[in-house]
MIKOLGU-62719 format. One record per residue: residue number from 1; residue in three letters; chain; x, z, y of N, C-alpha, C, CB in turn. Coordinates in nm, 4 decimals. Each point is the difference from the previous one (the first is absolute). Glycine has a CB too. Example, Ala and Ser with C-alpha at 12.3 -4.5 7.8 and 13.67 -1.06 7.14 Angstrom:
BEGIN
<atom 1; ALA; A; <1.3190; 0.7800; -0.5690>; <-0.0890; 0.0000; 0.1190>; <0.0900; 0.0000; 0.1200>; <-0.1892; 0.1246; -0.1173>> <atom 2; SER; A; <0.1542; -0.1966; 0.2223>; <0.0820; 0.0060; 0.1190>; <-0.0770; 0.0730; 0.1090>; <0.1184; -0.2145; -0.0628>> 
***
This chain:
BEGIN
<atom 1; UNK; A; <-1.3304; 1.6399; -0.1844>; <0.0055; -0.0245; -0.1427>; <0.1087; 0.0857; -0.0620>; <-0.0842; -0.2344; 0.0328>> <atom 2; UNK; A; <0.0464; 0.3089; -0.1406>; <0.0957; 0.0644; -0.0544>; <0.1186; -0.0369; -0.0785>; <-0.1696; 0.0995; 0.0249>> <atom 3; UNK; A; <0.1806; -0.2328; -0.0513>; <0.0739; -0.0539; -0.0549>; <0.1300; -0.0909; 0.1060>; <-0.2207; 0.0221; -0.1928>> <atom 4; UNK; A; <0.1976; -0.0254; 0.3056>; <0.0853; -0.0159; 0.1012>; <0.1244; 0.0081; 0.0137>; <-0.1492; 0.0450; 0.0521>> <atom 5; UNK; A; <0.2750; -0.0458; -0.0714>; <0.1175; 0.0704; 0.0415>; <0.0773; -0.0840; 0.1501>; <0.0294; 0.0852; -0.2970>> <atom 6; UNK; A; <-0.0723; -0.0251; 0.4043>; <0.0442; -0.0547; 0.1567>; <-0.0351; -0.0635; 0.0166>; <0.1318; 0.0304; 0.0360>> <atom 7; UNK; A; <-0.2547; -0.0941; -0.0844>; <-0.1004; -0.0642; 0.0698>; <-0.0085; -0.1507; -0.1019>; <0.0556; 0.1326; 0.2816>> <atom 8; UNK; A; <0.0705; -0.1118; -0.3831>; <-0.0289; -0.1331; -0.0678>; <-0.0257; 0.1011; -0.1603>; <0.1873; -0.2482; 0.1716>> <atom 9; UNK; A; <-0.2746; 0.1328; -0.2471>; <-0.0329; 0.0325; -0.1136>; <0.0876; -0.0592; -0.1149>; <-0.2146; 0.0297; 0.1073>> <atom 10; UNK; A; <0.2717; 0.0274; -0.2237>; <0.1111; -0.0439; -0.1180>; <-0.1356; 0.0070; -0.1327>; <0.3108; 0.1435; 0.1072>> <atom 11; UNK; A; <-0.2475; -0.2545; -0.1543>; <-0.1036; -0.0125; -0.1216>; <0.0736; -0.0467; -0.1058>; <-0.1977; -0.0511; 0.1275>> <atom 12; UNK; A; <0.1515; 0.0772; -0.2919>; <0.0348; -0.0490; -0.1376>; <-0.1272; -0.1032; -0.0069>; <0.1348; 0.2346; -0.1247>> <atom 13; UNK; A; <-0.0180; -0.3526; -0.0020>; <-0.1275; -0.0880; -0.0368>; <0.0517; 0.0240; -0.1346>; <-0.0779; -0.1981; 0.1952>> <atom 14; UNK; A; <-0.0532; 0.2177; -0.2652>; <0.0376; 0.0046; -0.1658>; <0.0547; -0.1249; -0.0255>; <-0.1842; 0.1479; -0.0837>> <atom 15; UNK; A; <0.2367; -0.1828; -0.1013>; <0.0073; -0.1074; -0.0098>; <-0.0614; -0.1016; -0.0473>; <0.1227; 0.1011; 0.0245>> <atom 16; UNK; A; <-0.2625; -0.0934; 0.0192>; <-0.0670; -0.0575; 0.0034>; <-0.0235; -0.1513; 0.1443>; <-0.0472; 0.2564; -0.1691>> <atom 17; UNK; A; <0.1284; -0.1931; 0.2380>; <0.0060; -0.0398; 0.1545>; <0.1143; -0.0258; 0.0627>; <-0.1641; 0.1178; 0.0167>> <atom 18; UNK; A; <0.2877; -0.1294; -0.1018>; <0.1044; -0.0752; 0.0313>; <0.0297; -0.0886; 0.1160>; <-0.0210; 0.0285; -0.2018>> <atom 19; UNK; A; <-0.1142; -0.1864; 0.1983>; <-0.0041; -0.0796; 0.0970>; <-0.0583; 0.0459; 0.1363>; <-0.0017; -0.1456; -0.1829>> <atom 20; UNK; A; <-0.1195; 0.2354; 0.1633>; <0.0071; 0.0827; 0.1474>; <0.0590; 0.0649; 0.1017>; <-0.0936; -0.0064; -0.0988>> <atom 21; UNK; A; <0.2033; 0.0916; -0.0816>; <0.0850; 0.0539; 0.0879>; <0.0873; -0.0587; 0.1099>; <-0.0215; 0.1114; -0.1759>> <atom 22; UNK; A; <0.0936; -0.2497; 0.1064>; <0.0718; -0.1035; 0.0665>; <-0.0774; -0.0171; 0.0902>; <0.1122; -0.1000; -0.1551>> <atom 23; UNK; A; <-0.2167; 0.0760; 0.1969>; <-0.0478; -0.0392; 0.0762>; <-0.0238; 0.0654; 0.1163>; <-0.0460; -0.1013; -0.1595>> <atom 24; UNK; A; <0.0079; 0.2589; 0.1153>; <0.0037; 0.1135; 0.1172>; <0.1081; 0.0187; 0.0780>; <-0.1257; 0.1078; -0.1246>> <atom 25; UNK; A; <0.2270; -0.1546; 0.0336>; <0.1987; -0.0015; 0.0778>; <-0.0261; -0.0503; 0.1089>; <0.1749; -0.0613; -0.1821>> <atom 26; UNK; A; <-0.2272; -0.0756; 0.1804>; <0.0233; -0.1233; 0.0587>; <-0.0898; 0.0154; 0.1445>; <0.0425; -0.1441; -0.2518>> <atom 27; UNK; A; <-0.1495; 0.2432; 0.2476>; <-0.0791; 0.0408; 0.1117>; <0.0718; 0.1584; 0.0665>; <-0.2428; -0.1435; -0.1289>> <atom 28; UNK; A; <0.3148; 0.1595; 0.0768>; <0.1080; 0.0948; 0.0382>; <-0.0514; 0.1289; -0.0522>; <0.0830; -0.1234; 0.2117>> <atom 29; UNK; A; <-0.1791; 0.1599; -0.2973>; <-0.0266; 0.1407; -0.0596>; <0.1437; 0.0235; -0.0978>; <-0.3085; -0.0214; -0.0046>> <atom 30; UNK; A; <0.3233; 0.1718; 0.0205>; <0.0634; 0.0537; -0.1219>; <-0.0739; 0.0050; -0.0923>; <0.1245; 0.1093; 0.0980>> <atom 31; UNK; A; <-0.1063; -0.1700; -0.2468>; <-0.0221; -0.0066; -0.1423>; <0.1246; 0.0329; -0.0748>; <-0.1744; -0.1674; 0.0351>> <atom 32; UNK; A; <0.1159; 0.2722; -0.1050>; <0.0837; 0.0657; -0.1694>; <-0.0412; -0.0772; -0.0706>; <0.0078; 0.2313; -0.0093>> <atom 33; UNK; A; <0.0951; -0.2554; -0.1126>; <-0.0686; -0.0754; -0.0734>; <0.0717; 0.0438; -0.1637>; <-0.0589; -0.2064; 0.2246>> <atom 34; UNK; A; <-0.0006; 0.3033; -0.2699>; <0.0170; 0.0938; -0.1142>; <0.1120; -0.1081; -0.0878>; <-0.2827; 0.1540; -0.0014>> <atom 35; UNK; A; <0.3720; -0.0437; -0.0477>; <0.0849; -0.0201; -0.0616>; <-0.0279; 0.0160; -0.1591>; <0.1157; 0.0528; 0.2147>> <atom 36; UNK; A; <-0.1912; 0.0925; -0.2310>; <-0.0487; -0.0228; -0.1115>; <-0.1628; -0.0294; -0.0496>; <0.2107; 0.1240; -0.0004>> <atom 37; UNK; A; <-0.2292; -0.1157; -0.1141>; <-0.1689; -0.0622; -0.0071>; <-0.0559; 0.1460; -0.0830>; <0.0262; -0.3397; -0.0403>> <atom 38; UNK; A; <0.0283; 0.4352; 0.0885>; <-0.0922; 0.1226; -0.0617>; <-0.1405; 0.0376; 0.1477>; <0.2831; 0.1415; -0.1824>> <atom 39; UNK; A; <-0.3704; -0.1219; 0.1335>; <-0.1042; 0.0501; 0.1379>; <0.0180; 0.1326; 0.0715>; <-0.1726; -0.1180; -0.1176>> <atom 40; UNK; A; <0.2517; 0.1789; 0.0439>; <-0.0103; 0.1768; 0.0419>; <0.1331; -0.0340; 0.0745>; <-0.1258; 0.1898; -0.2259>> <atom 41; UNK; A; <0.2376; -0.2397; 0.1856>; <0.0950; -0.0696; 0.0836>; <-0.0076; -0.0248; 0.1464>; <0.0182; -0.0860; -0.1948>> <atom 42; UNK; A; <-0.1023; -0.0578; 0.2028>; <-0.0406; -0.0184; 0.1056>; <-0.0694; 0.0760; 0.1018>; <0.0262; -0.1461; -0.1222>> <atom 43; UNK; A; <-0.1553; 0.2298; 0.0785>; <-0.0772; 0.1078; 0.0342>; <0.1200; 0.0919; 0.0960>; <-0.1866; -0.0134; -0.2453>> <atom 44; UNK; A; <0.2812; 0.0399; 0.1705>; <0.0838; 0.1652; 0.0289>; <0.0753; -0.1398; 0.1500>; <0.0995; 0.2486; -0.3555>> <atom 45; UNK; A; <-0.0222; -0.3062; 0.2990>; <0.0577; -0.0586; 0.1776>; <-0.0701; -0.0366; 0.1005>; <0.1444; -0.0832; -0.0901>> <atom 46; UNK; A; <-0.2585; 0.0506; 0.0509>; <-0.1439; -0.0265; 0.1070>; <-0.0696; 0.1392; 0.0260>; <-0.0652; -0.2512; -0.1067>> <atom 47; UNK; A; <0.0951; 0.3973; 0.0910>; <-0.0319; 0.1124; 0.0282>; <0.1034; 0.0558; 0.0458>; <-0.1565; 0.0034; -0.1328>> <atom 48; UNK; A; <0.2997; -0.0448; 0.1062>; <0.1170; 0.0328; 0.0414>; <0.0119; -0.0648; 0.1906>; <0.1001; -0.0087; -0.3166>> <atom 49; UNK; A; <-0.1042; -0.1056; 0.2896>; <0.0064; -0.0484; 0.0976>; <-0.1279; -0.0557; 0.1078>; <0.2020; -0.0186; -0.1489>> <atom 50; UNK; A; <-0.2936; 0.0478; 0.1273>; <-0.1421; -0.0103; 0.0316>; <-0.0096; -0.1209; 0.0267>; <-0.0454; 0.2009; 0.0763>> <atom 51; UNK; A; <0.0574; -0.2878; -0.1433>; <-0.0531; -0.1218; -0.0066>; <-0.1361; -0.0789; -0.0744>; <0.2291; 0.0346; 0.0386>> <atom 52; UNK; A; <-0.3005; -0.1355; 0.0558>; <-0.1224; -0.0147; -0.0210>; <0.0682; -0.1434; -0.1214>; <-0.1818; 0.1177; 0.2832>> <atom 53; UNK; A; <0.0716; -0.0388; -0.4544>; <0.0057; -0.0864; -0.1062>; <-0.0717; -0.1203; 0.0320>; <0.0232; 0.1796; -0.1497>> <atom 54; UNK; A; <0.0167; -0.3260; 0.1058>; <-0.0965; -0.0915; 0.0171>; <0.0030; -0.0121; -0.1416>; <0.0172; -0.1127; 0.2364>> <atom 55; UNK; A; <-0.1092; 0.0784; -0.3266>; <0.0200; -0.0455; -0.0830>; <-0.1351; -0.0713; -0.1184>; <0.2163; 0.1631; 0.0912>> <atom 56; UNK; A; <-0.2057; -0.2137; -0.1856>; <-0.1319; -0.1076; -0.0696>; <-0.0379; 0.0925; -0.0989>; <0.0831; -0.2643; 0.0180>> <atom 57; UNK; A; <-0.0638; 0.3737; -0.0597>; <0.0034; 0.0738; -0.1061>; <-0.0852; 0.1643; 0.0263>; <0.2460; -0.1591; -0.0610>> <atom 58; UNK; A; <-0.3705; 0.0859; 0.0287>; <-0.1722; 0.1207; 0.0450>; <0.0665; 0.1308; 0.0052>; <-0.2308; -0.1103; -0.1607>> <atom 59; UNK; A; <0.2915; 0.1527; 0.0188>; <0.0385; 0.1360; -0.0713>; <0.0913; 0.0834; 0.1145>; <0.0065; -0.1148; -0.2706>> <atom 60; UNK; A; <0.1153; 0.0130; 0.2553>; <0.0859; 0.0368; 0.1032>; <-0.0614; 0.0519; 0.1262>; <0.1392; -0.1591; -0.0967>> <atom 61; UNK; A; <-0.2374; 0.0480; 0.1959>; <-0.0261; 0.0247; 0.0996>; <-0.0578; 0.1351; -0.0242>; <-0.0076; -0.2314; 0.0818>> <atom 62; UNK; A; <-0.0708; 0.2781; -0.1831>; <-0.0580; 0.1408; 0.0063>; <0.0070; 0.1054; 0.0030>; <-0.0452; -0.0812; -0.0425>> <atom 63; UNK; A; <0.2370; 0.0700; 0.0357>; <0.1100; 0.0700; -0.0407>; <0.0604; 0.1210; 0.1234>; <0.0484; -0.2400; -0.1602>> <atom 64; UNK; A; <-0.0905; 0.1428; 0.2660>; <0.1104; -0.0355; 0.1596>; <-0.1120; 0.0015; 0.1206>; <0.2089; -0.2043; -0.1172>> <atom 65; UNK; A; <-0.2744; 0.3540; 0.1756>; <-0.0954; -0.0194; 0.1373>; <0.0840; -0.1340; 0.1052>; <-0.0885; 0.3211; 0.0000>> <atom 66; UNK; A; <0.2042; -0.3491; -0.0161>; <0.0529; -0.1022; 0.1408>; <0.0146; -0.1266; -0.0763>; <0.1569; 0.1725; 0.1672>> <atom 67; UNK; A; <-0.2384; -0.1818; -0.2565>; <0.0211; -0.1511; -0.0613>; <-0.1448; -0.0796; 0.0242>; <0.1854; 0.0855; -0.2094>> <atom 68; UNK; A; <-0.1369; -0.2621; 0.1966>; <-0.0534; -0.0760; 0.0381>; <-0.0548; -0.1000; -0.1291>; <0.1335; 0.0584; 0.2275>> <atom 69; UNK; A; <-0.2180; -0.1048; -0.2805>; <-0.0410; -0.0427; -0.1029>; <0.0004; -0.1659; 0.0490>; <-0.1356; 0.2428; -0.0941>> <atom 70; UNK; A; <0.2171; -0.3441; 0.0609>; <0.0189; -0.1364; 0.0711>; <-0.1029; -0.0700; -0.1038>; <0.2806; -0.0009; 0.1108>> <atom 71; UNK; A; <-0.3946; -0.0472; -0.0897>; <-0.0811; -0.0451; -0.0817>; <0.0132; -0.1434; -0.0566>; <-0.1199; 0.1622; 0.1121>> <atom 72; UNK; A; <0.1800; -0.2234; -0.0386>; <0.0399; -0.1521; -0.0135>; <0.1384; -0.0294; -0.0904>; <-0.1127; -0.0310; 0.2476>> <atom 73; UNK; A; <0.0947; -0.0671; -0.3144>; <0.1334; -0.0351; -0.0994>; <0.0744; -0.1095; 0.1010>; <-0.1230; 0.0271; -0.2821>> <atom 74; UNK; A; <0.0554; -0.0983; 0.3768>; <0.0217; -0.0815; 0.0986>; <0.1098; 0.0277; 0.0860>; <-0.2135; -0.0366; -0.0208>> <atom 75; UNK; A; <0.3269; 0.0405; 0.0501>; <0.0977; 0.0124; 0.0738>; <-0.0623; -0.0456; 0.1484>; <0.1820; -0.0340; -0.2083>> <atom 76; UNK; A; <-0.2304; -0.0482; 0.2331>; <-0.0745; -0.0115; 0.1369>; <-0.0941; 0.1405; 0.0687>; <-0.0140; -0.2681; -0.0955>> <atom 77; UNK; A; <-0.0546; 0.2522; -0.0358>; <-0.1077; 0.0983; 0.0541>; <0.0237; 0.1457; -0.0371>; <-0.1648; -0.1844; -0.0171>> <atom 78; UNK; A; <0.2994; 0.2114; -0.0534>; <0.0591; 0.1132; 0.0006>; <0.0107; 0.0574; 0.1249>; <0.0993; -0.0671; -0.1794>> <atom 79; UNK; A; <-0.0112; -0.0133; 0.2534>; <0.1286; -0.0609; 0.1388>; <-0.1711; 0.0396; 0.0835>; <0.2751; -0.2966; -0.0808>> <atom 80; UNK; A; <-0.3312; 0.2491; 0.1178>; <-0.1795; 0.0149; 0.0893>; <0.0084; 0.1363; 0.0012>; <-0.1858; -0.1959; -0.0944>> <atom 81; UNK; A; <0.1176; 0.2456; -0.0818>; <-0.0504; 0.1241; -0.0254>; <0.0719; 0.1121; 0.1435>; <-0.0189; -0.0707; -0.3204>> <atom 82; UNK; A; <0.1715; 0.0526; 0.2255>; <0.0778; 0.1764; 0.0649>; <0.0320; -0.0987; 0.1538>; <0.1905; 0.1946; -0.2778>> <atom 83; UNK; A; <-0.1659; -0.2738; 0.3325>; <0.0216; 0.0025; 0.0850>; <-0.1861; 0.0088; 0.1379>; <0.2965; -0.1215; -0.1604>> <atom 84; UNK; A; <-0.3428; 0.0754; 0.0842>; <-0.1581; 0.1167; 0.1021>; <0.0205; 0.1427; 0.0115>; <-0.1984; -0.1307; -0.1051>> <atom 85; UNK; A; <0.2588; 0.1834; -0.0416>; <0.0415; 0.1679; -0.0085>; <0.0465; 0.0544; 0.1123>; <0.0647; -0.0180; -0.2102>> <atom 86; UNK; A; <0.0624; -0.0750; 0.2191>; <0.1084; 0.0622; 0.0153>; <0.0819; -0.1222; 0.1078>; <-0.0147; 0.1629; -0.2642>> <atom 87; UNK; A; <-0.0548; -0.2042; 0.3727>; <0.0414; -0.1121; 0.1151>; <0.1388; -0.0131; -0.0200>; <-0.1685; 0.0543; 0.1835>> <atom 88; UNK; A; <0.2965; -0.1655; -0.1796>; <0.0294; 0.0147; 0.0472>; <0.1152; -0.0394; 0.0824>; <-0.1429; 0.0866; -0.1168>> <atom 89; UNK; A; <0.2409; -0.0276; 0.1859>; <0.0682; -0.0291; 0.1370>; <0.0468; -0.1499; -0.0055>; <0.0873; 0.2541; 0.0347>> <atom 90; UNK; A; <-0.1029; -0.3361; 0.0573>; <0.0911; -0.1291; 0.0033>; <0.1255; 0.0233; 0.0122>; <-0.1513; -0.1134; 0.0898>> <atom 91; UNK; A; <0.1991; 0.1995; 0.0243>; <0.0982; 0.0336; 0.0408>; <0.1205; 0.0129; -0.1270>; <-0.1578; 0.1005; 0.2027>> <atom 92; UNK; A; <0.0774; -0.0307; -0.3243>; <0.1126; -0.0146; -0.1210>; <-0.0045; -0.0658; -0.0980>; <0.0328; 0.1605; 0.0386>> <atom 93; UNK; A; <-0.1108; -0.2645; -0.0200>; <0.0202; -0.1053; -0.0713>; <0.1410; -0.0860; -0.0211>; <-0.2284; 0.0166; 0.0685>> <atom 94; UNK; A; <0.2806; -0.0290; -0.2435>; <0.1249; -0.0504; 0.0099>; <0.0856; 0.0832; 0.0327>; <-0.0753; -0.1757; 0.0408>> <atom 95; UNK; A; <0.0557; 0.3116; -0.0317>; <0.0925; 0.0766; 0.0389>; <0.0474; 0.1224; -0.1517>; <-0.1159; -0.0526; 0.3008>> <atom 96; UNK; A; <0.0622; -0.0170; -0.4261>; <0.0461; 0.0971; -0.1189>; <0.0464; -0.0931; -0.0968>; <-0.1645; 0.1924; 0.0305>> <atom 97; UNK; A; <0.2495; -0.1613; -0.1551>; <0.0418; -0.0853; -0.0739>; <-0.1310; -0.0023; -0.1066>; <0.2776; 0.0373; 0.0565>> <atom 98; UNK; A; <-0.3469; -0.1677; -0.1231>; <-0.0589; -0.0107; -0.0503>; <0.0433; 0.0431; -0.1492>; <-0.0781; -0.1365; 0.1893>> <atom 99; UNK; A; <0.2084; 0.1332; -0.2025>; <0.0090; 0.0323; -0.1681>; <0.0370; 0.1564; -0.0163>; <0.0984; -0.2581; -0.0692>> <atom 100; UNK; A; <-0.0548; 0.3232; 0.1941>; <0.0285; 0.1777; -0.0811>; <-0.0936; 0.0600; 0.1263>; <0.3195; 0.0319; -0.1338>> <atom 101; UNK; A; <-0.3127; -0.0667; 0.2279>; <-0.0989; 0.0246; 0.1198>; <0.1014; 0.0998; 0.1124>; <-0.2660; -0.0043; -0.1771>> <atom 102; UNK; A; <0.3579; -0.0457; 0.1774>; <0.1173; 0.0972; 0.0924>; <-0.0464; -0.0647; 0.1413>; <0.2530; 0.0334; -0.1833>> <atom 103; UNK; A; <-0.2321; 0.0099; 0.2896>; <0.0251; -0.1042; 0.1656>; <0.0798; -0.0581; 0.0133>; <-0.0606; 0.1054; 0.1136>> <atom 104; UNK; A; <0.0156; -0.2407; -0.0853>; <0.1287; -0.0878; 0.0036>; <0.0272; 0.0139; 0.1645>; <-0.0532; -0.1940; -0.2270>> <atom 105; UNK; A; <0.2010; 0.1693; 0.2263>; <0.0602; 0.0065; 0.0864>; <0.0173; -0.1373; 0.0663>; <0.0792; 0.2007; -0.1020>> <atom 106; UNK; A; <-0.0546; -0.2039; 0.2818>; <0.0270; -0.1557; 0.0057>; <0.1670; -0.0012; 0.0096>; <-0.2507; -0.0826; 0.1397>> <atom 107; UNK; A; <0.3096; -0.0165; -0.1490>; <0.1317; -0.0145; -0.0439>; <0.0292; -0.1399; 0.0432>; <-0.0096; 0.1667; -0.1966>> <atom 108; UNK; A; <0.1342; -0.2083; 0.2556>; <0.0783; -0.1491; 0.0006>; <0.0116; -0.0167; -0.1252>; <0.1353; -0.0018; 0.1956>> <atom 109; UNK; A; <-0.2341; -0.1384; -0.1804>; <0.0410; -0.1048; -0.1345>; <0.1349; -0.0253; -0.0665>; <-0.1637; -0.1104; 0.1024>> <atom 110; UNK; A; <0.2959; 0.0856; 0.0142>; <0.0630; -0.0356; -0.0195>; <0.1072; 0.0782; -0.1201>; <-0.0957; -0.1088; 0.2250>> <atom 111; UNK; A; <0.0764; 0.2546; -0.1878>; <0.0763; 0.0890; -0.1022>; <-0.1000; -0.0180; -0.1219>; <0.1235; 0.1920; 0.1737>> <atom 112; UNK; A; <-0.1802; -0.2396; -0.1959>; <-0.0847; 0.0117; -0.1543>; <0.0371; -0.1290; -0.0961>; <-0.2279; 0.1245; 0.1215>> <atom 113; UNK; A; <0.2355; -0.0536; -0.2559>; <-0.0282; -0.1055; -0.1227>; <-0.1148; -0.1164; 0.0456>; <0.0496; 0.2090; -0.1915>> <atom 114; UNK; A; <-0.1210; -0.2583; 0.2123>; <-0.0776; -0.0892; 0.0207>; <0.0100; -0.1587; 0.0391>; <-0.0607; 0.2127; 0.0284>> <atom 115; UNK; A; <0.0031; -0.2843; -0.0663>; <0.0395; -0.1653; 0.0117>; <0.0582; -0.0358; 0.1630>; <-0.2217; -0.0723; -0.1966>> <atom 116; UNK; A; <0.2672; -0.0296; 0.1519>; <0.0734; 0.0029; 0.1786>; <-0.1388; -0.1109; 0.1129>; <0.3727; -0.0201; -0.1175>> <atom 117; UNK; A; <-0.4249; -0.0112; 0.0520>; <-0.1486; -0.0739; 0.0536>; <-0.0710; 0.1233; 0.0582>; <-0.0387; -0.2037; -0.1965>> <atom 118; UNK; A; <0.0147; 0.3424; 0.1559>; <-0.0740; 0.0537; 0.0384>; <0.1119; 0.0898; 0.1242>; <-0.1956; -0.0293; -0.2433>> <atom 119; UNK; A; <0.3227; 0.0612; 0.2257>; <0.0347; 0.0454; 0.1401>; <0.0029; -0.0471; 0.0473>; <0.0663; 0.0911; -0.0036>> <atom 120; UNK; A; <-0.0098; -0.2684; -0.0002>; <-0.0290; -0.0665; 0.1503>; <-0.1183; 0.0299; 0.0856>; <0.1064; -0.1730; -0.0974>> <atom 121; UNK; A; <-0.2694; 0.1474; -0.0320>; <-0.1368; 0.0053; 0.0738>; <-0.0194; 0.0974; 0.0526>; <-0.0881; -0.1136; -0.1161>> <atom 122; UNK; A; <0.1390; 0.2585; 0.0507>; <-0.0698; 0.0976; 0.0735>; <0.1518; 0.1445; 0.0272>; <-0.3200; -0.0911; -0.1453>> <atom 123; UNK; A; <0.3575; 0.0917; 0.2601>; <0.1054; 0.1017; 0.0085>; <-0.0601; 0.1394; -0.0482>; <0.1169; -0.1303; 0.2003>> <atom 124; UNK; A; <-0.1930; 0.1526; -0.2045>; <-0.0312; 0.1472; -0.0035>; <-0.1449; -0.0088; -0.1881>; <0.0439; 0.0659; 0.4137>> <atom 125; UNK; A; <-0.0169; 0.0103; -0.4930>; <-0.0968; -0.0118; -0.1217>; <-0.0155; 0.1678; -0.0046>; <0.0883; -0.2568; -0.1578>> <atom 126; UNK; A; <-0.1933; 0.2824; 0.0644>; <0.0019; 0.1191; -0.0176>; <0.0243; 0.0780; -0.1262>; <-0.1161; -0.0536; 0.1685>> <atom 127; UNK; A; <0.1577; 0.1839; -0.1989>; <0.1070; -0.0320; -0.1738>; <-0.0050; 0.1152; -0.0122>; <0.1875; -0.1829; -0.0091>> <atom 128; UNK; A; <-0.2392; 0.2060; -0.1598>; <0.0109; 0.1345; -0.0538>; <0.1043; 0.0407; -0.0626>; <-0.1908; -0.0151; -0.0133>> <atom 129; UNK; A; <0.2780; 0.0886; 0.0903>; <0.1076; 0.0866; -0.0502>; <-0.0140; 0.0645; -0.1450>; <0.0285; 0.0448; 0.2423>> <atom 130; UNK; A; <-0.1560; 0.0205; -0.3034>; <-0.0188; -0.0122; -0.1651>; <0.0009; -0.1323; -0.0321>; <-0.1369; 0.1925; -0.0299>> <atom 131; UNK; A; <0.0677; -0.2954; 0.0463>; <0.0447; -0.0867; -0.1209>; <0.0481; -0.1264; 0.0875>; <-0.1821; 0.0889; -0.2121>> <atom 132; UNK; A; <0.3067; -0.0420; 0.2664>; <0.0817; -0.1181; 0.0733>; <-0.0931; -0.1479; 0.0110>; <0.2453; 0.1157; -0.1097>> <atom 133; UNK; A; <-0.3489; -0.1330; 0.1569>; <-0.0804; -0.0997; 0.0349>; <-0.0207; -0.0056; 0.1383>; <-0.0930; 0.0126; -0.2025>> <atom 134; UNK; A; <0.1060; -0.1851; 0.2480>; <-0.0309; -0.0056; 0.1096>; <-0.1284; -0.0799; 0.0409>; <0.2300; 0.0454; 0.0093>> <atom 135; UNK; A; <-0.2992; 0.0130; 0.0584>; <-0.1320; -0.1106; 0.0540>; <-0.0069; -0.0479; 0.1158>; <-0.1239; 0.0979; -0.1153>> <atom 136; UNK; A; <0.0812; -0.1829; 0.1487>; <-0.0440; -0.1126; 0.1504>; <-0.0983; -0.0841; 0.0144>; <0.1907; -0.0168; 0.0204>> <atom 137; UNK; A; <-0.2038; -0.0038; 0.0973>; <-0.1451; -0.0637; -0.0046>; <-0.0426; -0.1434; -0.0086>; <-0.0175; 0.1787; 0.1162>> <atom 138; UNK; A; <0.0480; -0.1810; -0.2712>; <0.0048; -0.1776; -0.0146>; <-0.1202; -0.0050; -0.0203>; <0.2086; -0.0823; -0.1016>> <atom 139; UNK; A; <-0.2563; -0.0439; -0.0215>; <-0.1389; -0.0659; -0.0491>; <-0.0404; 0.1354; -0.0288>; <0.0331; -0.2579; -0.1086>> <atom 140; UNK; A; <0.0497; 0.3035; -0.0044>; <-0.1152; 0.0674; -0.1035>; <-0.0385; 0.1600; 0.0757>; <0.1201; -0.1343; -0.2680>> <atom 141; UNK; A; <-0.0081; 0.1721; 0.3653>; <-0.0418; 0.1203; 0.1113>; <-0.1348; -0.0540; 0.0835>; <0.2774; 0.0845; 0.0422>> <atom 142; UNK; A; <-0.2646; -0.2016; -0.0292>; <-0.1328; -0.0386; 0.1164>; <-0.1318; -0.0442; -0.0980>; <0.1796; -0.1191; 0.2215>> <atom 143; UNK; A; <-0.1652; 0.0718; -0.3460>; <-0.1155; 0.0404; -0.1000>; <-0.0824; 0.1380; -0.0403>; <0.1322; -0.1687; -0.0681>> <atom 144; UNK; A; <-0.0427; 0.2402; 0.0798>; <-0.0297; 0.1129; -0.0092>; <-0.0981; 0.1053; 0.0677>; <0.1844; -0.0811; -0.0633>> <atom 145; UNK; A; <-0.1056; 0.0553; 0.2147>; <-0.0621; 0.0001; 0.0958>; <-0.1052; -0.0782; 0.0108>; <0.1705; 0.0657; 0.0661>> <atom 146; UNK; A; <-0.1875; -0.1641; -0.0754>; <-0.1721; -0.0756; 0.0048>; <-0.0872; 0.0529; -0.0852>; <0.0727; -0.2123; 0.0425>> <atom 147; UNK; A; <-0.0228; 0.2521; -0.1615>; <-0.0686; 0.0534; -0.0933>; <-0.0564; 0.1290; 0.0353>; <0.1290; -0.1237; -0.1416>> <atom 148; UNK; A; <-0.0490; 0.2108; 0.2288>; <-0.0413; 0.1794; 0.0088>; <-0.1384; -0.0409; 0.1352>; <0.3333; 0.1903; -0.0488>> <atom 149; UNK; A; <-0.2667; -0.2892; 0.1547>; <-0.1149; 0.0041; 0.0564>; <-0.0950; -0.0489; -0.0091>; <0.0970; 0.0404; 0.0810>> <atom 150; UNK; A; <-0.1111; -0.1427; -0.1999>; <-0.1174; -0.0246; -0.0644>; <-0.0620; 0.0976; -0.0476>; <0.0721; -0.1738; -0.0389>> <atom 151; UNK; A; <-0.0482; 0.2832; -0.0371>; <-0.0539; 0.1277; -0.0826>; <-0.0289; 0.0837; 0.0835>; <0.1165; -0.0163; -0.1804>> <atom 152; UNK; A; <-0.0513; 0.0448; 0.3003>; <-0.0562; 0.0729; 0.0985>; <-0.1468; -0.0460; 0.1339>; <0.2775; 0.0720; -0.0730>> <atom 153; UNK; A; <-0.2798; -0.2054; -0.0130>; <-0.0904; -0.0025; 0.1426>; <-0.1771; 0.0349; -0.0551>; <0.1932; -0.2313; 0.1451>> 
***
């Protein structure tokens, strides 16, 4: 695939696709997620950086040979659509920050800002150095997870 870089694929979601994007984090894809809302904008860093466009917007898609037209307004069946596309890895699941999409790192609880309930539970969380957040695998990590392998099966 020409859109490849080392064997993993980097993609933009317009903003139309915000919640996908979050969502692609969370299955461990790299997602851009445009800063500004001009199309020729977006276009030039997704040709800059060869990244495959996802996005809800016909015109656009017609714009971009490596773009993906997400037909569904459905956040479920968004999440289905590109992930038949585009499989993918368990292995990095939980392994990107859902709000800027950096790699989170794993880290001792104990040096972190975070409630003292959650270092007791879990010594080790995982934490994005951009936006000083830490995650672990409580309720709403293991919801999540039920949820992706629901969409994947």
């Amino acid at each position: 695939m020409m859109y490849q870089k080392d064997g993993n694929i980097e993609f933009m979601a317009d903003h139309m696709l915000k919640r996908a994007c979050e969502w692609m984090r969370f299955l461990g894809y790299t997602v851009y997620y445009p800063e500004c809302h001009y199309d020729n904008d977006i276009l030039k860093t997704c040709i800059e950086k060869k990244l495959v466009l996802l996005t809800r917007d016909i015109e656009l898609y017609k714009r971009y040979a490596l773009s993906v037209y997400i037909d569904s307004v459905n956040i479920n069946e968004q999440i289905i659509q590109i992930t038949r596309q585009f499989p993918p890895d368990p292995g990095k699941f939980m392994t990107k920050c859902p709000d800027c999409g950096s790699d989170l790192i794993l880290m001792r609880s104990n040096g972190l800002d975070i409630p003292d309930k959650i270092k007791k539970s879990f010594s080790m969380v995982r934490y994005c150095n951009k936006c000083s957040k830490a995650f672990w695998p409580g309720t709403h990590y293991i919801k999540i997870i039920e949820k992706i392998n629901r969409l994947l099966k």
